[in-house]
ZADO-1210 file (C-alpha; in nm, 4 decimals, padded with zeros to 6 digits):
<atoms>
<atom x="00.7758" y="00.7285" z="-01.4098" code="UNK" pos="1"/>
<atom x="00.5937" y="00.9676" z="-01.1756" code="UNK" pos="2"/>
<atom x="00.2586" y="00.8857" z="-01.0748" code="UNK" pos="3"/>
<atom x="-00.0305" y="01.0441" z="-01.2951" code="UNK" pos="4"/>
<atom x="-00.2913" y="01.0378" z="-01.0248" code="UNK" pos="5"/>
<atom x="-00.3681" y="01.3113" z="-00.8452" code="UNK" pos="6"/>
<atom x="-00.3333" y="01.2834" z="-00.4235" code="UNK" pos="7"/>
<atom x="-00.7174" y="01.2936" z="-00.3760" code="UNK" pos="8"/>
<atom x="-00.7799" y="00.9921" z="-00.6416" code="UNK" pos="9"/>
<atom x="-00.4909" y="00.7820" z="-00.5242" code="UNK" pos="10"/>
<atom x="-00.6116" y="00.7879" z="-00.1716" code="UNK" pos="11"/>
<atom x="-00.9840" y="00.6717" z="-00.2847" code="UNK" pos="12"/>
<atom x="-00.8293" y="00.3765" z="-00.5193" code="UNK" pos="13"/>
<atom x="-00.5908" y="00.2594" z="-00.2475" code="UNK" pos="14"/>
<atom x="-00.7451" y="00.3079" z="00.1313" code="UNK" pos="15"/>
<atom x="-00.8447" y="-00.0218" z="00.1174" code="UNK" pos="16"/>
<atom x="-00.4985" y="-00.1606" z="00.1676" code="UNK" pos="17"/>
<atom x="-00.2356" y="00.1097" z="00.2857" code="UNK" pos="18"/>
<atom x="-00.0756" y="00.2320" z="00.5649" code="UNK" pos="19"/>
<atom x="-00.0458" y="00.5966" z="00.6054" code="UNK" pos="20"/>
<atom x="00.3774" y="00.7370" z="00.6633" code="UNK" pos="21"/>
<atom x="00.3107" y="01.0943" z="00.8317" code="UNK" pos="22"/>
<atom x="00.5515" y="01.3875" z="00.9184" code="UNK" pos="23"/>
<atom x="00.6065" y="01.6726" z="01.0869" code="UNK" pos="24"/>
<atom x="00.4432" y="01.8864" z="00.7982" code="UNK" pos="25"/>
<atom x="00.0635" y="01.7150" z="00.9866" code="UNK" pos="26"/>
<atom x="00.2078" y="01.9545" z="01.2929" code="UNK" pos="27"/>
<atom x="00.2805" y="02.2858" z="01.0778" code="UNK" pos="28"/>
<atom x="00.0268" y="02.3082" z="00.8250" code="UNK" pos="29"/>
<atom x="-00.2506" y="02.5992" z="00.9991" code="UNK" pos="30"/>
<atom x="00.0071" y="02.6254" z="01.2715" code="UNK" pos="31"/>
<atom x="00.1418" y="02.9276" z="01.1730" code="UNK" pos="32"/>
<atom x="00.5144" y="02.7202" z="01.2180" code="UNK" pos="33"/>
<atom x="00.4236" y="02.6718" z="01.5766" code="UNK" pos="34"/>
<atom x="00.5138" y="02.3426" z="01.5973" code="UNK" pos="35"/>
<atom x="00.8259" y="02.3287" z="01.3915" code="UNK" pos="36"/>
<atom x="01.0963" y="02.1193" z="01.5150" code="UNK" pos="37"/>
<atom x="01.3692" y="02.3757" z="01.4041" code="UNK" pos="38"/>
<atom x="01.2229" y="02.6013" z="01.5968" code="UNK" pos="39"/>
<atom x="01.2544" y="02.3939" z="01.9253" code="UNK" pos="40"/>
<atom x="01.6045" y="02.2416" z="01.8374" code="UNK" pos="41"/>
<atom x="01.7016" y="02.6584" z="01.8255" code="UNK" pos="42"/>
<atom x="01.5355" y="02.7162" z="02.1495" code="UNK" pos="43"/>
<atom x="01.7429" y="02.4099" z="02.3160" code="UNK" pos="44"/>
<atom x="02.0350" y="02.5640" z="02.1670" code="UNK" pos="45"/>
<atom x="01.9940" y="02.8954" z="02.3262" code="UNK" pos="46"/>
<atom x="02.0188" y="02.6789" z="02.6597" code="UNK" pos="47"/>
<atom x="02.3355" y="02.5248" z="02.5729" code="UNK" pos="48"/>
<atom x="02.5044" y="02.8589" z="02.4402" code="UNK" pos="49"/>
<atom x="02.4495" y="02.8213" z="02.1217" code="UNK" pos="50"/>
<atom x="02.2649" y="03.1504" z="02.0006" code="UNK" pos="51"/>
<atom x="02.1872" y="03.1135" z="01.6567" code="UNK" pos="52"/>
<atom x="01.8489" y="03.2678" z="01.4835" code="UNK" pos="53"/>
<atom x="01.8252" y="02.8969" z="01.2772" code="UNK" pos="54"/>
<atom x="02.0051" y="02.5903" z="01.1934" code="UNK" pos="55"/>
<atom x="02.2869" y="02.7232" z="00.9981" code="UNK" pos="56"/>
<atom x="02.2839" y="02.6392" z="00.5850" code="UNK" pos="57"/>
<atom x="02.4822" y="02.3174" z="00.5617" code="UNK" pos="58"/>
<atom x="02.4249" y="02.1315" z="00.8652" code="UNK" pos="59"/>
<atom x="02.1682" y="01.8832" z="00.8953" code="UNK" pos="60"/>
<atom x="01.9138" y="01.8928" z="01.2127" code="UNK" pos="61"/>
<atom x="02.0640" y="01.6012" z="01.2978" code="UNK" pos="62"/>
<atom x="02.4265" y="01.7075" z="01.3391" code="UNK" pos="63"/>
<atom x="02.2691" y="02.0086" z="01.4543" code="UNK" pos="64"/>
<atom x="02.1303" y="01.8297" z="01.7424" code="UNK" pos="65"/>
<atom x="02.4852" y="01.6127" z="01.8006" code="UNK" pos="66"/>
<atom x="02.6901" y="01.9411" z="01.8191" code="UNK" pos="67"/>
<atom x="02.4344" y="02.0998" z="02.1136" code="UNK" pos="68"/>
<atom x="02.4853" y="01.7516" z="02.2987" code="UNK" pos="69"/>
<atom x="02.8511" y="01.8080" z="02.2920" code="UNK" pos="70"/>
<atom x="02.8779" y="02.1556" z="02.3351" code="UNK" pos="71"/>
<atom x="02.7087" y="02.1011" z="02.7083" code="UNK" pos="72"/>
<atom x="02.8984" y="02.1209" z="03.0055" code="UNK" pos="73"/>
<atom x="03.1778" y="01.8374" z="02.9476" code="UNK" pos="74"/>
<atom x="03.0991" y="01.5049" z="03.1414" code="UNK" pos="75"/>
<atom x="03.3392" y="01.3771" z="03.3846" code="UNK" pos="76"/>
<atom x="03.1906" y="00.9954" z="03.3123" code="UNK" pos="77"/>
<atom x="03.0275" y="00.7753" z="03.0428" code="UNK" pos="78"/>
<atom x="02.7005" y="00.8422" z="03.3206" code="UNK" pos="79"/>
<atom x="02.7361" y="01.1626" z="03.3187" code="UNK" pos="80"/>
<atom x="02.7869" y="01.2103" z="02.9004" code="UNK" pos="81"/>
<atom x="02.4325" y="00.9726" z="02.9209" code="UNK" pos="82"/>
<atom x="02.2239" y="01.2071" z="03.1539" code="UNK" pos="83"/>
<atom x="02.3356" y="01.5212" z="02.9568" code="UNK" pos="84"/>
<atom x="02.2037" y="01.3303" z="02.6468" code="UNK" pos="85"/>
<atom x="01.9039" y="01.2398" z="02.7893" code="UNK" pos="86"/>
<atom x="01.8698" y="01.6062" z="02.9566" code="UNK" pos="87"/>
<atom x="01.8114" y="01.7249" z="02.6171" code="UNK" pos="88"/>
<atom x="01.5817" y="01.5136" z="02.4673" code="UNK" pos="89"/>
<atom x="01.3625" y="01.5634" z="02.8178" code="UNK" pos="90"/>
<atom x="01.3845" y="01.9182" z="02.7166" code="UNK" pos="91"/>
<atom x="01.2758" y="01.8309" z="02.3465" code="UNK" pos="92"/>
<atom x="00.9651" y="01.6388" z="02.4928" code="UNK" pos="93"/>
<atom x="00.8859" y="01.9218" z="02.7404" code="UNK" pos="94"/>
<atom x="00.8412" y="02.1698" z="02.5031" code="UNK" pos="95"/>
<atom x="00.6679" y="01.9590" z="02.2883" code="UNK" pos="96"/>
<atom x="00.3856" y="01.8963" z="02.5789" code="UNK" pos="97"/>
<atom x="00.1680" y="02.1774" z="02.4776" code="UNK" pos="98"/>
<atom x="00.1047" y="02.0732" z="02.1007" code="UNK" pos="99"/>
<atom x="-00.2605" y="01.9692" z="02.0106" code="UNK" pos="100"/>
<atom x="-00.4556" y="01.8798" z="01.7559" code="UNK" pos="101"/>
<atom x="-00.6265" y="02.1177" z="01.4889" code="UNK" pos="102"/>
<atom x="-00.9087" y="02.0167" z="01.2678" code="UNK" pos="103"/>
<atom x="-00.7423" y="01.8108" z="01.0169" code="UNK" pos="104"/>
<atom x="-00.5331" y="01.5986" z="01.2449" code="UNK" pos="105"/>
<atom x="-00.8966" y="01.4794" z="01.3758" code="UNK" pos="106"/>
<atom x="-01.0092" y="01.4298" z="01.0003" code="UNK" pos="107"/>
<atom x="-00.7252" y="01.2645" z="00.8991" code="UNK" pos="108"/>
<atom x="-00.7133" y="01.0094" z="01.1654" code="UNK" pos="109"/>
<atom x="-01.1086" y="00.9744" z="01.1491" code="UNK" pos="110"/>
<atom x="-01.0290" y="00.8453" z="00.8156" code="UNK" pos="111"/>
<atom x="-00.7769" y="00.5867" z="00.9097" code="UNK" pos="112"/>
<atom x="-00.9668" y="00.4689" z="01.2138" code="UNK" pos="113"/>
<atom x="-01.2934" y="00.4092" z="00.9362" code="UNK" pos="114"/>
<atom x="-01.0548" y="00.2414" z="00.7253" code="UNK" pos="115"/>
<atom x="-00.8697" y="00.0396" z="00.9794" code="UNK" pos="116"/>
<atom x="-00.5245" y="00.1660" z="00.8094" code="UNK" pos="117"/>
<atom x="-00.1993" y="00.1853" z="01.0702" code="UNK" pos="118"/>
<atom x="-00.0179" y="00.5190" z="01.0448" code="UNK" pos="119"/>
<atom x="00.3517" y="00.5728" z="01.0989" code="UNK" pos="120"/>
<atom x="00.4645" y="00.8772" z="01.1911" code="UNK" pos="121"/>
<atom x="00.8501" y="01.0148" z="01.2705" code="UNK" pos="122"/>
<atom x="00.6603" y="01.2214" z="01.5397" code="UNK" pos="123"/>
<atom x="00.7335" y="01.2142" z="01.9159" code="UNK" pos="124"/>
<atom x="00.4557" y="01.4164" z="02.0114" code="UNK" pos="125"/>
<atom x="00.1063" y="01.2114" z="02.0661" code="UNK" pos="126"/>
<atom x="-00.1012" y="01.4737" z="01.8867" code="UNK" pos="127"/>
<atom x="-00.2062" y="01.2526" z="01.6320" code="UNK" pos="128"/>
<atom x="-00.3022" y="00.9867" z="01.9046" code="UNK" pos="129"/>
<atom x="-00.5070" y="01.2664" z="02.0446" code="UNK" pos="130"/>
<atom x="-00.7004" y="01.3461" z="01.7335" code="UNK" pos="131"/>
<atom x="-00.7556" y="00.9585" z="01.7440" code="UNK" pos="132"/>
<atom x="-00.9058" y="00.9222" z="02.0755" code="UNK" pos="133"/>
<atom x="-00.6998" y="00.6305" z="02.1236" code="UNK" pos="134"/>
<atom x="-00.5067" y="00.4076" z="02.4213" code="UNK" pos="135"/>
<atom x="-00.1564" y="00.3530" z="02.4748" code="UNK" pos="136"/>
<atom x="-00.1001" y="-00.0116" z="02.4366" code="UNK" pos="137"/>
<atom x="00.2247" y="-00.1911" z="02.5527" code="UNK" pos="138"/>
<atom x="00.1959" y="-00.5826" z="02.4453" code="UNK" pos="139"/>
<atom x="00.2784" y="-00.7341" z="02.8034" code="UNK" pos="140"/>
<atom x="00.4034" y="-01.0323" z="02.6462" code="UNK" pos="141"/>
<atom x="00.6474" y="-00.8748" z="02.4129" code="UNK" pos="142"/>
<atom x="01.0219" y="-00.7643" z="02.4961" code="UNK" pos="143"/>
<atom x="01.0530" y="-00.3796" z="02.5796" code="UNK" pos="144"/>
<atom x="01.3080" y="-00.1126" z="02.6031" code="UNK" pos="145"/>
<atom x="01.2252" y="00.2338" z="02.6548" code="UNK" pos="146"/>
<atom x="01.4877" y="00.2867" z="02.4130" code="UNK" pos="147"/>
<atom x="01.3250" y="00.1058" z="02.1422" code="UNK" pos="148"/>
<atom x="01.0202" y="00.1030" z="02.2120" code="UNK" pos="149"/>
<atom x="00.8985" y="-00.0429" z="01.8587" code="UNK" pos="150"/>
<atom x="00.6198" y="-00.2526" z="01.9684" code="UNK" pos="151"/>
<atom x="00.4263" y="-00.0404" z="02.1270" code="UNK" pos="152"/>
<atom x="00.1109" y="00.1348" z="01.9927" code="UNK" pos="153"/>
<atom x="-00.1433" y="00.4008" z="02.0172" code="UNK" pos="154"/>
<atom x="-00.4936" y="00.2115" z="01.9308" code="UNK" pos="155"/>
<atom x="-00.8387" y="00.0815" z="02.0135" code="UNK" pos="156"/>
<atom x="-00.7678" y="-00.2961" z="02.0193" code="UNK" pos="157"/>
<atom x="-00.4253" y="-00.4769" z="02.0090" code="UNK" pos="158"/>
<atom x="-00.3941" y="-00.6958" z="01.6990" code="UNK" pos="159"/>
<atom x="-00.0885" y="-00.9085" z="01.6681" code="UNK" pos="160"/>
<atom x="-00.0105" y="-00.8411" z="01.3086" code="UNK" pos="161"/>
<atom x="00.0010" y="-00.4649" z="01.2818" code="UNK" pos="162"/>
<atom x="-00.1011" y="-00.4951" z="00.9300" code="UNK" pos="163"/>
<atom x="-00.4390" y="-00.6045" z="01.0408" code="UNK" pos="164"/>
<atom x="-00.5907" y="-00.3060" z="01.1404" code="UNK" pos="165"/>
<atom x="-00.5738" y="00.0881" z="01.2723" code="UNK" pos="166"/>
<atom x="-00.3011" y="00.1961" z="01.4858" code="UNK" pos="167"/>
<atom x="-00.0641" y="00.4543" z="01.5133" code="UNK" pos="168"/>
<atom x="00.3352" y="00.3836" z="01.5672" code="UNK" pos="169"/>
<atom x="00.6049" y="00.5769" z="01.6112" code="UNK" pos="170"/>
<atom x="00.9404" y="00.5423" z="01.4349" code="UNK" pos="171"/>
<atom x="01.1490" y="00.7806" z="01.6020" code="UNK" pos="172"/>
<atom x="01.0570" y="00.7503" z="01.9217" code="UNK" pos="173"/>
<atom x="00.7641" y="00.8971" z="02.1455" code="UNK" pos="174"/>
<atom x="00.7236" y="01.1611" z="02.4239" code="UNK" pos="175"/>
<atom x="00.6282" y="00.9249" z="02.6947" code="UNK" pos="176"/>
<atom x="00.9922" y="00.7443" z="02.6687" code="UNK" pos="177"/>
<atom x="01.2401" y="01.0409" z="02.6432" code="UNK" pos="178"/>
<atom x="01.5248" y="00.7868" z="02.5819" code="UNK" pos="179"/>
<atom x="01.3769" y="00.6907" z="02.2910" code="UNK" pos="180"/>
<atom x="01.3833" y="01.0370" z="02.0791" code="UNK" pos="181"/>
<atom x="01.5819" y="01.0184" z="01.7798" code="UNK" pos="182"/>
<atom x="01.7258" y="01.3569" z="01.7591" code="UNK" pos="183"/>
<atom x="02.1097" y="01.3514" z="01.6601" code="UNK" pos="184"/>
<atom x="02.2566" y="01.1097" z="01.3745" code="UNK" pos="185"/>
<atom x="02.4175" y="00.8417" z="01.6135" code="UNK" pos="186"/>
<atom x="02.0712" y="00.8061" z="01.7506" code="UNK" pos="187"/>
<atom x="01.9759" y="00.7201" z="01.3710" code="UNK" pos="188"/>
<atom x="02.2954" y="00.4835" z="01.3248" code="UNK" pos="189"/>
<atom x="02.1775" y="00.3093" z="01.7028" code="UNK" pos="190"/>
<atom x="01.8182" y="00.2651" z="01.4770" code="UNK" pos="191"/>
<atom x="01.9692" y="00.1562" z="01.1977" code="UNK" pos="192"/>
<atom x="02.2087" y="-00.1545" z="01.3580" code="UNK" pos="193"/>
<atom x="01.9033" y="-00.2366" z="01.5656" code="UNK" pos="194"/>
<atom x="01.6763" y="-00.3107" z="01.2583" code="UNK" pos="195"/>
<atom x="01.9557" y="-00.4579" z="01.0446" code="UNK" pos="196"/>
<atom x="01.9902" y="-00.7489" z="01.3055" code="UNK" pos="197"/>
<atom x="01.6323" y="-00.8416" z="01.3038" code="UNK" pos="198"/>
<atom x="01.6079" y="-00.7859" z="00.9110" code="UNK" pos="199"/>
<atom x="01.9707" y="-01.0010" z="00.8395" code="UNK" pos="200"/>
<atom x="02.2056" y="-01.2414" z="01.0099" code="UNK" pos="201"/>
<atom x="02.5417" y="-01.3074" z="00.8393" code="UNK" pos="202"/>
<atom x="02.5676" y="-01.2525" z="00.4653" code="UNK" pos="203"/>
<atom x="02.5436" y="-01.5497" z="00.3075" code="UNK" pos="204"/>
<atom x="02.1762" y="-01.5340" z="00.2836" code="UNK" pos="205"/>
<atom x="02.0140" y="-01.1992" z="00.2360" code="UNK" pos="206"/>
<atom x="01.7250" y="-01.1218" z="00.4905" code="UNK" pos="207"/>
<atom x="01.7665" y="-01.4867" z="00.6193" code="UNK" pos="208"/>
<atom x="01.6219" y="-01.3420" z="00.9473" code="UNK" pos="209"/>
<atom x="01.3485" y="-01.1504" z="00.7701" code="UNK" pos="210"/>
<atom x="01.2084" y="-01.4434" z="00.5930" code="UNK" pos="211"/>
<atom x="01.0004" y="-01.6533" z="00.8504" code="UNK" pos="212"/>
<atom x="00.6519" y="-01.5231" z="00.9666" code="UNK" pos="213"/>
<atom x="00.7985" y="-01.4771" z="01.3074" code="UNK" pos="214"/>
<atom x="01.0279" y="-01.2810" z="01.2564" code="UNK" pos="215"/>
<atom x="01.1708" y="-01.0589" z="01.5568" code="UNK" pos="216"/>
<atom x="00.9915" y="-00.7298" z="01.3944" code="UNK" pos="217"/>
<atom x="00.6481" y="-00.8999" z="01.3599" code="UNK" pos="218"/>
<atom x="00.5043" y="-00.7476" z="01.5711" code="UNK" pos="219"/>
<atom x="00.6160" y="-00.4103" z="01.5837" code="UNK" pos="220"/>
<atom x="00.5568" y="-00.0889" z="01.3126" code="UNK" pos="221"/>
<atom x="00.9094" y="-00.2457" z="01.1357" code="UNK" pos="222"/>
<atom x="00.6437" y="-00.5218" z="01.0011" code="UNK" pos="223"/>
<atom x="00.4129" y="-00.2106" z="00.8326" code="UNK" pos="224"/>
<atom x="00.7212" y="-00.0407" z="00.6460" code="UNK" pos="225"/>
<atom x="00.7736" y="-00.4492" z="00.4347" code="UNK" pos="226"/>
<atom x="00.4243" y="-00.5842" z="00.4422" code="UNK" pos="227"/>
<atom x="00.1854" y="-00.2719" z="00.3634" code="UNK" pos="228"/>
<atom x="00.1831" y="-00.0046" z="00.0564" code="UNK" pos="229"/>
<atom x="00.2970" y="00.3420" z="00.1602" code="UNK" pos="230"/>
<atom x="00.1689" y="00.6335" z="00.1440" code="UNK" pos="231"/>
<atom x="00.4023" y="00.9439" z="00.2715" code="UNK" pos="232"/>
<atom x="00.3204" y="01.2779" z="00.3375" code="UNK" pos="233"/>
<atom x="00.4266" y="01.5643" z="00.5436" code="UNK" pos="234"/>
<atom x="00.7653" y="01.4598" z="00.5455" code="UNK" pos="235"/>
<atom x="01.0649" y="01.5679" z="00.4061" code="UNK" pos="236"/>
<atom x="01.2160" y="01.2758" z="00.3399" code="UNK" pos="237"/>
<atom x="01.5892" y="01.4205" z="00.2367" code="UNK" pos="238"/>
<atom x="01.9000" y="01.3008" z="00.3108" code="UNK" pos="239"/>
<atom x="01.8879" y="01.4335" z="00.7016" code="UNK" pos="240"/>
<atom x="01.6364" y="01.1279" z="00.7424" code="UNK" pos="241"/>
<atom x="01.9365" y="00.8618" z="00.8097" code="UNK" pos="242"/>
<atom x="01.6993" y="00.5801" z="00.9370" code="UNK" pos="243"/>
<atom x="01.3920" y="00.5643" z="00.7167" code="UNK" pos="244"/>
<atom x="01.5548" y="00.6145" z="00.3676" code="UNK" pos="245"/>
<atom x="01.7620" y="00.3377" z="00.5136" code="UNK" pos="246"/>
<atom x="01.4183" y="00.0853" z="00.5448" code="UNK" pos="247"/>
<atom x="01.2939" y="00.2120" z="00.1845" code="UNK" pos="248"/>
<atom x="01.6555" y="00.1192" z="00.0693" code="UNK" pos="249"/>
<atom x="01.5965" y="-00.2391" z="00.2514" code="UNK" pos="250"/>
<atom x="01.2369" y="-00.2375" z="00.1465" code="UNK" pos="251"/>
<atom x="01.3207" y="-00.2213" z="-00.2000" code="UNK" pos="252"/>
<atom x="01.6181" y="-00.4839" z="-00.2114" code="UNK" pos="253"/>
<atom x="01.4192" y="-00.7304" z="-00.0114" code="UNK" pos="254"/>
<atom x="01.1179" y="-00.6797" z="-00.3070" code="UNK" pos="255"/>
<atom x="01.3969" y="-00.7726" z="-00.5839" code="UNK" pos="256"/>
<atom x="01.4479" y="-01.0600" z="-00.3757" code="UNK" pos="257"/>
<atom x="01.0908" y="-01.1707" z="-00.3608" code="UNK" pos="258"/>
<atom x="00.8944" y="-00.9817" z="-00.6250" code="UNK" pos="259"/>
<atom x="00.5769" y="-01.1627" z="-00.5547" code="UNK" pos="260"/>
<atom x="00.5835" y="-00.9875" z="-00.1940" code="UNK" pos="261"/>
<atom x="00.6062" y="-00.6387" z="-00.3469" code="UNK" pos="262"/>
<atom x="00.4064" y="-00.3658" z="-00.2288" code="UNK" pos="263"/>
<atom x="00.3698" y="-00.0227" z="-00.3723" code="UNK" pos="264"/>
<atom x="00.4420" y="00.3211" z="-00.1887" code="UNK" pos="265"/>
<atom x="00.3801" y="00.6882" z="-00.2532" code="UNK" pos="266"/>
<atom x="00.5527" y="01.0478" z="-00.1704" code="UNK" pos="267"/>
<atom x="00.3646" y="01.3000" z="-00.1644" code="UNK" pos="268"/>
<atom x="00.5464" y="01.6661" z="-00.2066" code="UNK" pos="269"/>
<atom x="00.4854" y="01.9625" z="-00.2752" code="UNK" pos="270"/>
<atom x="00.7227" y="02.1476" z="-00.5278" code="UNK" pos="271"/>
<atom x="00.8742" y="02.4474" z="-00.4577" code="UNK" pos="272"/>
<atom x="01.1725" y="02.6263" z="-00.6903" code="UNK" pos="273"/>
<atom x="01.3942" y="02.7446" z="-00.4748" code="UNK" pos="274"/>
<atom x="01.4101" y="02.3857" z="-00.3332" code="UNK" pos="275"/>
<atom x="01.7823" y="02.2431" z="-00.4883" code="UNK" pos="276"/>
<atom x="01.7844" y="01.9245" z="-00.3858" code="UNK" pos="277"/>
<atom x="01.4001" y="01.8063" z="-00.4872" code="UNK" pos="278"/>
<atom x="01.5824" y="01.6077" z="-00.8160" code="UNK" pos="279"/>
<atom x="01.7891" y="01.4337" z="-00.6032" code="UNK" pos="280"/>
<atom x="01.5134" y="01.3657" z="-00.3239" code="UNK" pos="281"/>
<atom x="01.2862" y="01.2225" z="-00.6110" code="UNK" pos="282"/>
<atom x="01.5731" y="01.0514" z="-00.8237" code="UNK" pos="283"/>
<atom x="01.6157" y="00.8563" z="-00.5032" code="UNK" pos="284"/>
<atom x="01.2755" y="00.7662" z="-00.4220" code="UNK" pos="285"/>
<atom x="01.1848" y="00.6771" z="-00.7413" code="UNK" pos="286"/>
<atom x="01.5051" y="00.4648" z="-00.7383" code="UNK" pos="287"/>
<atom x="01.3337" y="00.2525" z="-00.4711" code="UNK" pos="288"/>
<atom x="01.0703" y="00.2224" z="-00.6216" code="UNK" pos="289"/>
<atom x="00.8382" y="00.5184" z="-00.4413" code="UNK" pos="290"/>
<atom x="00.6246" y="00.6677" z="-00.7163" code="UNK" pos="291"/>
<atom x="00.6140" y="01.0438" z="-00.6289" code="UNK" pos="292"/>
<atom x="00.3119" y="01.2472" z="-00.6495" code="UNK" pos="293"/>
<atom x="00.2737" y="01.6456" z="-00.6796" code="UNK" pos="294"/>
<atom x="00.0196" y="01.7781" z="-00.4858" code="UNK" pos="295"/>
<atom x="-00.0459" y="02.1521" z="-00.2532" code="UNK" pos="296"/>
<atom x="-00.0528" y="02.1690" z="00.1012" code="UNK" pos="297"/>
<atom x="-00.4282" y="02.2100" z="00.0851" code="UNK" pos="298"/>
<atom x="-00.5034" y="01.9087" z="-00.1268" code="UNK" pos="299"/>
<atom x="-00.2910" y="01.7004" z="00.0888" code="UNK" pos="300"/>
<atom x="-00.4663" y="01.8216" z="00.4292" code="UNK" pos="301"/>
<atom x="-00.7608" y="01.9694" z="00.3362" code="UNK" pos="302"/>
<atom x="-00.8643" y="01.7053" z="00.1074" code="UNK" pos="303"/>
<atom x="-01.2727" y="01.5567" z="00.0578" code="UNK" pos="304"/>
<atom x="-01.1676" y="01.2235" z="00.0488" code="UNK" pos="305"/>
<atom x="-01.0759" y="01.2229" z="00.3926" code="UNK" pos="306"/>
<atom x="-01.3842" y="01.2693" z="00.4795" code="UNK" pos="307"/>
<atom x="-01.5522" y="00.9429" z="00.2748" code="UNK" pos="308"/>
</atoms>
């Protein structure tokens, strides 16, 4: 059943205990589209020959982004094939460098910081971090990749459980580490098989990795998306976004498997009538248990309650 609270009530019930899931939509609202990430994947593809005034109907932005990679110049070696990928996600980042925050990126994270509630966001760009006023923190003691690099954090004080307080993690990859952008669907699928092996091992025993308190993702944002109700905004959330409907999918078979662990999560959307796929989007979510909640672009962003 779709939630009957409105976006402004469930948000002074719940900040007590939530973490915040934020999109791209943070970036566009007052931004006059500025900042959208269609518009940069169509200025990369004017640099690889591809002149087209938009991603064309029917193609996702993440196959749009896999066809660019191969339509550059054709590698002569597995290095080569690497450096052209990774040539395009610099170019991602550099365009990317000039985005900063308006006013209700500074509210918004004001909010969180007062609340001590972790935000995820699918952004690479460190506006939000920014807003926040916040350091880069990379646990020395912890394993890193610059592929993957999951445990790191944009906050005022390292705790060890990220559900313990404010900080703000990225979940597709960051600006800093280029070769961690998730642009193109086999970067979502590399995601994906990374996660699985910390979440399961073998199939005998669902989430037999997953259950123990020290679990490899413990200390990264992976812990937030199982431990921590949701709430989602600014995000499309449709069937482009591989990886994360992937986790809700997990989240909500590893709460059948231990209902006393259950958290709750919201989506926040706005409708729009012209948009055909919002029954499936929402049949989904609400499949997984996601209550979905109706709300403007105004009341989402512009909201009083982030201001208490």
């Amino acid at each position: 059943m779709p939630e009957r609270r409105s976006f402004r009530t469930l948000l002074n019930q719940e900040r007590d205990n939530l973490a915040l899931v934020i999109g791209n939509g943070i970036n566009i609202h007052g931004a006059d589209n500025r900042n959208s990430w269609e518009r940069l994947l169509v200025q990369i593809a004017h640099h690889c020959a591809v002149d087209v005034p938009n991603v064309p109907k029917g193609t996702a932005l993440t196959e749009f982004y896999d066809v660019l990679e191969m339509k550059r110049s054709s590698p002569t070696t597995d290095d080569d094939d690497q450096t052209a990928t990774l040539n395009l996600q610099a170019e991602f980042c550099r365009l990317m460098e000039r985005w900063e925050p308006l006013r209700h990126h500074h509210t918004i994270m004001n909010w969180a910081v007062r609340h001590d509630v972790p935000v995820l966001t699918t952004n690479f760009e460190e506006v939000l971090s920014d807003a926040a006023g916040c350091d880069f923190i990379k646990p020395p003691e912890l394993p890193f990749t610059d592929f993957y690099p999951w445990s790191c954090r944009f906050a005022n004080q390292l705790f060890d459980d990220p559900c313990d307080g404010f900080g703000i993690w990225h979940i597709n990859g960051m600006r800093r580490y280029r070769r961690s952008i998730r642009l193109g669907l086999s970067h979502y699928m590399g995601s994906v098989q990374r996660a699985r092996t910390w979440l399961h091992r073998g199939e005998a025993n669902l989430f037999n990795a997953k259950n123990r308190p020290d679990w490899d993702g413990a200390r990264t944002w992976v812990h937030l998306i199982f431990n921590k109700p949701l709430l989602i905004f600014g995000l499309g959330l449709t069937e482009t976004e591989v990886f994360l409907r992937w986790l809700l999918i997990e989240r909500a078979r590893y709460y059948r498997k231990f209902p006393e662990r259950a958290h709750p999560a919201w989506y926040v959307y706005t409708h729009t009538d012209d948009d055909t796929s919002e029954a499936g989007k929402l049949f989904f979510l609400e499949g997984v248990g996601i209550n979905c909640v109706e709300a403007d672009y105004a009341e989402i962003y512009e909201s009083p309650s982030w201001a208490a």
